[in-house]
TORFILUM-142596 format. One line per field, with one value per residue (C-alpha): residue in three letters; x negated, y negated, z negated; chain. Coordinates in steps of 0.5 Angstrom, whole numbers, m for minus. Last residue first. Layout:
<recs>
type <- [ala,...] $
X <- [X,...] $
Y <- [Y,...] $
Z <- [Z,...] $
mol <- [A,...] $
</recs>
This chain:
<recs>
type <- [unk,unk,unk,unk,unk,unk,unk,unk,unk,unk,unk,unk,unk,unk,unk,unk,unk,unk,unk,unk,unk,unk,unk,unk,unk,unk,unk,unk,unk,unk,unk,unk,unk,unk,unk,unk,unk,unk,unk,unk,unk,unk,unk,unk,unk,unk,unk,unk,unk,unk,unk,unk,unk,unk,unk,unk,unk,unk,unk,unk,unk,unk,unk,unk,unk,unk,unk,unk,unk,unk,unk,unk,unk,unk,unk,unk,unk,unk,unk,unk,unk,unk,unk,unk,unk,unk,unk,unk,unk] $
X <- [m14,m11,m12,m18,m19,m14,m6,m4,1,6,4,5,6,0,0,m7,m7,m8,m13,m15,m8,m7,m1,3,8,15,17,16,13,16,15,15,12,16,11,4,0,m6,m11,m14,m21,m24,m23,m20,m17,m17,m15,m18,m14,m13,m16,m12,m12,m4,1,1,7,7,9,8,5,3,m1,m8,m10,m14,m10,m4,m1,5,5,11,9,4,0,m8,m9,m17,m21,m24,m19,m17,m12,m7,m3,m8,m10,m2,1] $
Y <- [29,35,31,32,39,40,42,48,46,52,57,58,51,48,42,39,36,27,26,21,19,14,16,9,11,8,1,m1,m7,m11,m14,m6,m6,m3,2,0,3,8,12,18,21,21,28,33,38,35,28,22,17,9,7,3,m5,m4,3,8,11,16,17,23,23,31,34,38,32,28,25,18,17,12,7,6,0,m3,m8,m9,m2,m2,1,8,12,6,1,m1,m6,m13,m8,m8,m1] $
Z <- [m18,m14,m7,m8,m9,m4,m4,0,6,7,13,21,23,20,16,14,7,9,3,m2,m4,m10,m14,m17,m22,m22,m22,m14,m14,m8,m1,3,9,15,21,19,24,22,25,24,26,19,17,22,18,11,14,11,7,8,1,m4,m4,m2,m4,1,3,10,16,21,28,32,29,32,37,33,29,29,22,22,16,10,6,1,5,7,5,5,10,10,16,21,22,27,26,29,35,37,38] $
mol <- [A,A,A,A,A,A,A,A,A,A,A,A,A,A,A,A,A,A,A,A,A,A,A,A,A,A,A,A,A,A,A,A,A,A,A,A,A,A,A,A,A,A,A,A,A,A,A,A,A,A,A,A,A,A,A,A,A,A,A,A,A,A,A,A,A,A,A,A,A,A,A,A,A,A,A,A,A,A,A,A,A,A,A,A,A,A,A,A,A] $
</recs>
């Protein structure tokens, strides 16, 4: 990972597109979208130790409804995830 694509918990989304999460240690990498000027998420499980690497940024508006995520759910094995207070929003 280069330091100029990799992002932290708390920073502004500098480009719409597709980005890997990296935590802690209690789940291993995934993706997720997020949309440009929102708020990188915390993880519910391990709060701000989350890291970010833009995989593919997207160039055009997407034409559907904009969701803002607040929170990363954390994903046991064993259980279904159950969405938060704030990801409820």
């Amino acid at each position: 990972m280069s330091a100029r694509s990799v992002f932290k918990t708390g920073a502004t989304v500098p480009e719409s597109g597709i980005y890997r999460v990296f935590h802690t240690a209690h789940r291993l990498p995934h993706e997720v979208t997020l949309f440009r000027e929102n708020v990188f998420p915390r993880c519910s499980k391990c709060q701000d130790e989350v890291v970010f690497e833009l995989l593919h940024a997207v160039s055009r508006t997407f034409t559907f409804e904009r969701l803002t995520l607040y929170e990363l759910p954390a994903m046991d094995d064993d259980q279904p995830a159950e969405p938060t207070e704030a990801a409820k929003r």
